[in-house]
N, C-alpha and C positions, 0 to 999 in steps of 0.2 A: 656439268649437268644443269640445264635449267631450270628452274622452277618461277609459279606465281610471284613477281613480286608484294602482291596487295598479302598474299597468305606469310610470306615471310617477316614481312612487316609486324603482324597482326601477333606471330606465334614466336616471335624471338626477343621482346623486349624485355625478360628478365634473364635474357644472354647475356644482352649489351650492356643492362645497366643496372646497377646493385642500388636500391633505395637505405637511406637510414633504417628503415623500419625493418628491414631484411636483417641488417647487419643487429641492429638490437634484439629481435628475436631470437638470430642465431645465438648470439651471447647469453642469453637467459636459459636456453634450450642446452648450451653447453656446460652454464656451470649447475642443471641439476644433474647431466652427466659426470661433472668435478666429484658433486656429491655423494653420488654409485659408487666410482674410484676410491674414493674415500672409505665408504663403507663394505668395498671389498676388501680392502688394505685391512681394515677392522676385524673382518673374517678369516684372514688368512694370518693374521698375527695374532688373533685370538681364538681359533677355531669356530667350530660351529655353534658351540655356546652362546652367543653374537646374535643368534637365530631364534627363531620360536619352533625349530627340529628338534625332536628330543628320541628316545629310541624307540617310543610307541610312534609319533609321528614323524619319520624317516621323512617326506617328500612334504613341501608345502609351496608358496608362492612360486618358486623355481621352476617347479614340474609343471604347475599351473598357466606359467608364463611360457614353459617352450613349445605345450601342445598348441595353447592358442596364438604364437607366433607361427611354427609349422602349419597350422590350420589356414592361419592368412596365407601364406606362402601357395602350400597346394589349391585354396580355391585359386589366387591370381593364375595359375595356370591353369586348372579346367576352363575357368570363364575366357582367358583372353583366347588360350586355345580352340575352344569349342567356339565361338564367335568367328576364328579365322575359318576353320573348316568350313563352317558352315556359309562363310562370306556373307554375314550379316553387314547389311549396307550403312546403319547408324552405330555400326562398334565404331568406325574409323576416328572420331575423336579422343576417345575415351577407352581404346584399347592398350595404350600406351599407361597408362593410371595402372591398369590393371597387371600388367608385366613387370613395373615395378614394385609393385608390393609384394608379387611372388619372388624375384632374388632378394628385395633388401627384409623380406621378414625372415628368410630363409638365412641371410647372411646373421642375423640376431638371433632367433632363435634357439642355438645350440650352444652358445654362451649362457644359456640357465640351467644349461646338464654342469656345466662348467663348475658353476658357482654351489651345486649341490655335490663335488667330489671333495672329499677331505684330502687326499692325497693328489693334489694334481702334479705332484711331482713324477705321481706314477700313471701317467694318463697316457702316455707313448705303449704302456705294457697292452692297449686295447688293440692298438695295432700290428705290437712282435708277437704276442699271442692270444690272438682271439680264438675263440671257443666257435665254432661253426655255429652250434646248437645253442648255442644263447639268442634269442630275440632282439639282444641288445647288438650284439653283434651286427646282424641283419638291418635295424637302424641305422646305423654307422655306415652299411656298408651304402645303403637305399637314400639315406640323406646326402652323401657325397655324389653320387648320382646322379641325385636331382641339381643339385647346386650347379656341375657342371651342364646337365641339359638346358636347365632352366638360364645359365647364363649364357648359353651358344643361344638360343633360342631368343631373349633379348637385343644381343650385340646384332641379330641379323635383322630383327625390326630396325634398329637403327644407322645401318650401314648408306640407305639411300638419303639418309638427311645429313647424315655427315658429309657427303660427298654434294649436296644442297646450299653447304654453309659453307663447304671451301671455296666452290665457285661463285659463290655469291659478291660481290665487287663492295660493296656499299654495305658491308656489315663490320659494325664497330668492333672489336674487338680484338683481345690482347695478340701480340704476334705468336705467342705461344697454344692460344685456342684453335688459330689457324693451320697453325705447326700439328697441334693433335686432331685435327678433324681432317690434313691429309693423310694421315698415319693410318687412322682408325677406318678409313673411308675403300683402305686399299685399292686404290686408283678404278675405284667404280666409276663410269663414266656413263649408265644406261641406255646403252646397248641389249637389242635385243636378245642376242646370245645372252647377256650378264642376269639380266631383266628374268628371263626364263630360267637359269640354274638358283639366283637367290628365288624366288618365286616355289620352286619345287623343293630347292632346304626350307624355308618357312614351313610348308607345307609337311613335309615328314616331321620338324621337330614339331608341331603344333601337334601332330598326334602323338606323338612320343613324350611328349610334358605331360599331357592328358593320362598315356597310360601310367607314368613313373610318379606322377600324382597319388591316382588311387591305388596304387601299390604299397609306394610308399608309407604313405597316411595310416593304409591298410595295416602294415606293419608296427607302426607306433601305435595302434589300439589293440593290437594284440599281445602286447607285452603289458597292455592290462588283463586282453582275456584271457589271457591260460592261464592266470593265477587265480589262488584258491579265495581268493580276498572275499567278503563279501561287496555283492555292489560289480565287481569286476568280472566275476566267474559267468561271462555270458557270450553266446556266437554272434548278438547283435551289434556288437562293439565297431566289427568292420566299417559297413555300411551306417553304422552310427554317427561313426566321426568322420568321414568322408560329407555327409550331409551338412552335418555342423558345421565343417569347416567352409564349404561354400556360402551357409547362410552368414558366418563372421566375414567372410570375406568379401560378398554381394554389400551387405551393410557397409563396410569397409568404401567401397569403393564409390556408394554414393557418398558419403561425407569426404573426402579426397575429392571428388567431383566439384562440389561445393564450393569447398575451401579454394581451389582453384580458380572456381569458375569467378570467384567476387577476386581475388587477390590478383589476379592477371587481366581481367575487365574480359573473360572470353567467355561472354553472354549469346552472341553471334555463334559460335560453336558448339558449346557444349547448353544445347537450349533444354525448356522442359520435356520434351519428347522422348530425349534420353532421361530422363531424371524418371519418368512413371515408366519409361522401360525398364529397363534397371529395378524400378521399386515393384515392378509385378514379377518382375524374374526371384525376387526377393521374398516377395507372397505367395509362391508358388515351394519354393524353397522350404519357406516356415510352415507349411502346410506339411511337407515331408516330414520335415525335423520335429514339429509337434506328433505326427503320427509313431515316427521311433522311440522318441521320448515317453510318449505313454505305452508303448508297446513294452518296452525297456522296466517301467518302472510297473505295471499289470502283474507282468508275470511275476515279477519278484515277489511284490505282496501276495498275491493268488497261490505260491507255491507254499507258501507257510515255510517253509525253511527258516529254523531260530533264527541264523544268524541275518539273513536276507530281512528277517520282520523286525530285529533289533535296528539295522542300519534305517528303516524305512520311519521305525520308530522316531528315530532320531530327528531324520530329516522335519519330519512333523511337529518335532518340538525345539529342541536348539535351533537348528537352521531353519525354520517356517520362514520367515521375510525372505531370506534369502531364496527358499525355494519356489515359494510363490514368486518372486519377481524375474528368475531363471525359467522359470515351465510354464506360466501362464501370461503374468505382463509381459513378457519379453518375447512370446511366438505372436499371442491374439490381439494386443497393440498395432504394432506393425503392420496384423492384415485387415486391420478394422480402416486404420488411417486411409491403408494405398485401395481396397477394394473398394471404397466411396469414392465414385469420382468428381464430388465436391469436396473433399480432403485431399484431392492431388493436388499439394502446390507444391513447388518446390523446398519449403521451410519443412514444411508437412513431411513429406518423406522425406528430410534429412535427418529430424528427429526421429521420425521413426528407425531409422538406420542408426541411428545414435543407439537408441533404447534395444536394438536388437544386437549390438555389435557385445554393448554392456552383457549383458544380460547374457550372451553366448561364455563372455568370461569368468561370471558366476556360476554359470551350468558345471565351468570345467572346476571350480573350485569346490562347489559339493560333490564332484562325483570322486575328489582325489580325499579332500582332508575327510570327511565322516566314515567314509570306509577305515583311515588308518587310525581312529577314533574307537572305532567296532572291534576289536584282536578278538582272534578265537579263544585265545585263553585269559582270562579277567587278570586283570593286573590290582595288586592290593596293596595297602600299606602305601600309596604312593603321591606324591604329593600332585593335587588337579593341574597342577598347570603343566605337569609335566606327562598328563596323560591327554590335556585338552592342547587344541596347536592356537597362536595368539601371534601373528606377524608383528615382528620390533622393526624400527625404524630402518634396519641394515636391509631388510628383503626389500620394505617399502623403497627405500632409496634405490636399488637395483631396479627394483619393476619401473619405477619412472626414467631412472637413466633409459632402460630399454627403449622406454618410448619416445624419449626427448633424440636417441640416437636414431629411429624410426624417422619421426619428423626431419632431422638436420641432415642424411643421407638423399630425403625426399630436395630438398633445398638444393644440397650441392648438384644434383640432376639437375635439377632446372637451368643450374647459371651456365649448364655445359650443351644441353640438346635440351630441344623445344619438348614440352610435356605433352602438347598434340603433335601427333606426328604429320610434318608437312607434306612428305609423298603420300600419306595417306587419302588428306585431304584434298592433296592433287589430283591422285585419281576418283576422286569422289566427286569430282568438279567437272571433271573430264568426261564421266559417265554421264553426268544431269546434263550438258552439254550432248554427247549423241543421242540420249534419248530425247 
């Protein structure tokens, strides 16, 4: 199969060739991973004492960390999806960014259900006997789901580049890269028969990631709303976190943009155009998610309900910074920066993607720990710290393994398939050309 040389050229240099600087990253990035390991080992030979869980607060950075990994995961699939459907013409560099963060956050993300089971000796019993009518159940069954759509749905964006890099003559690499890019490429040859059957699989799975997206996600915020918790007991939950998770995700994805676009010198590709696209799809976003967030948080106060105007209490006084910089810096920032189009530059909306991506992970930390803060029935005689939640260094070391594994997954892609995709670009070249 042929392709552009000048584009192959352009998009495969961190195939070919591994700099220092790659390699000492990854080495830094792996041993705060060592670190995680370490203080799982710590957790599971000391139990959960280790933690700042206690039995008032059951859930803490763990839960926190699997919604907002899940959250990344399902936007990467609404956006790359809805982009193919729609056959937006300036996704084609930057649609590949976005596929990836839906499998590999999808692939981490349920590793902090993990680390919050005391017994995971008994974690097979989810699967000999699940409860139909658990919500958790439905989870399990919805995230397994999506992992395999969402990674059919990948592997067939990349099947005509695999089959790009095998025939390519004059590409450095190891005999074994070779060996797996005709393996993986299944003797694609781009034919128009072939051309047309992956063309119509993309096609169905783009819609079908879309739907098992807000299904899915649907399902993980409802195993907040059906419970009695205060904070939690609401039908907004749905559509709540469906929102949020694209806004974490859009933000996501311009800083992933970024980082690449300077690391790789693909200035030529991934130019400003995409960068205020992206950061107004991102404004438009936080315009939603600031509307459900006060919708969300109106009625609660409005209804006078004790325990609803205890939690709100709360938020107002222990958590103020926190909630100030989750509900208001972190929606009205972002759209102040990108809505002035003398604030688009590309640093400009990266921070601002920065300040929103944060700020979405804050949201999900006051909406879990203050509720489990709040118990219906007062707890007394008991000592504060075991009523208040205080993360020890054991979760802190896990949430950054997460991340550092986030990053290093992002890495080992690169050195295997181009992070812009070459047939996309081909046909995009190919089009500005007849037109």
């Amino acid at each position: 199969m042929k392709a552009d040389r000048k584009l192959i050229q352009d998009l495969t240099p961190e195939i070919e060739n591994t700099s220092i600087t790659w390699y000492i990253t990854f080495i830094i990035l792996f041993g705060i991973f060592a670190t995680g390991v370490y203080g799982l080992y710590q957790q599971i030979d000391k139990g959960h004492i280790v933690t700042g869980m206690r039995d008032n607060v059951v859930w803490g950075f763990y839960i926190v960390n699997f919604i907002f990994f899940m959250g990344l995961s399902y936007s990467g699939a609404l956006i790359s999806g809805v982009l193919h459907l729609f056959n937006t013409g300036w996704r084609k560099p930057i649609i590949r960014i976005a596929e990836l963060i839906t499998i590999i956050s999808l692939i981490i993300g349920p590793f902090f259900i993990f680390f919050c089971i005391g017994r995971l000796d008994r974690l097979y019993y989810l699967f000999l006997y699940p409860r139909i009518q658990s919500p958790i159940t439905w989870d399990v069954i919805a995230i397994m789901t999506d992992l395999v759509g969402c990674f059919l749905y990948l592997y067939l964006s990349f099947i005509e580049d695999f089959a790009i890099l095998r025939d390519y003559p004059d590409l450095k690499v190891a005999p074994w890269k070779k060996k797996l890019y005709k393996t993986l490429s299944l003797g694609f040859t781009g034919t128009e028969k072939q051309m047309k059957i992956l063309n119509n699989a993309r096609t169905v799975m783009a819609a079908m990631v879309i739907a098992i997206a807000i299904i899915v996600y649907s399902v993980l915020a409802w195993i907040f709303g059906v419970t009695l918790q205060p904070g939690w007991h609401s039908t907004i939950f749905g559509p709540y976190f469906v929102i949020a998770a694209v806004f974490s995700g859009t933000g996501l994805l311009i800083i992933l943009m970024w980082i690449f676009r300077k690391i790789y010198h693909l200035e030529a590709y991934i130019t400003k155009r995409h960068f205020v696209n992206v950061g107004v799809l991102l404004t438009v976003i936080a315009a939603f998610y600031g509307y459900f967030t006060f919708s969300d948080y109106l009625t609660k106060w409005y209804g006078s309900i004790k325990m609803d105007s205890i939690l709100i209490d709360k938020l107002f006084t222990d958590y103020y910074s926190l909630f100030i910089f989750a509900n208001y810096i972190g929606i009205l920032l972002p759209c102040i920066i990108i809505a002035f189009p003398r604030f688009r530059t590309i640093p400009n909306i990266t921070i601002a993607a920065v300040i929103a991506v944060t700020a979405l992970w804050v949201n999900r930390y006051i909406i879990v720990i203050p509720t489990l803060e709040t118990p219906f029935l007062p707890i007394q005689d008991v000592r504060p710290d075991w009523i208040t939640y205080s993360p020890t260094w054991v979760e802190w070391s896990l949430t950054l393994a997460g991340v550092s594994v986030f990053a290093m997954l992002f890495m080992l892609v690169s050195k295997i398939a181009p992070i812009i995709s070459i047939s996309e670009m081909q046909e995009q070249d190919e089009n500005e050309l007849l037109n």
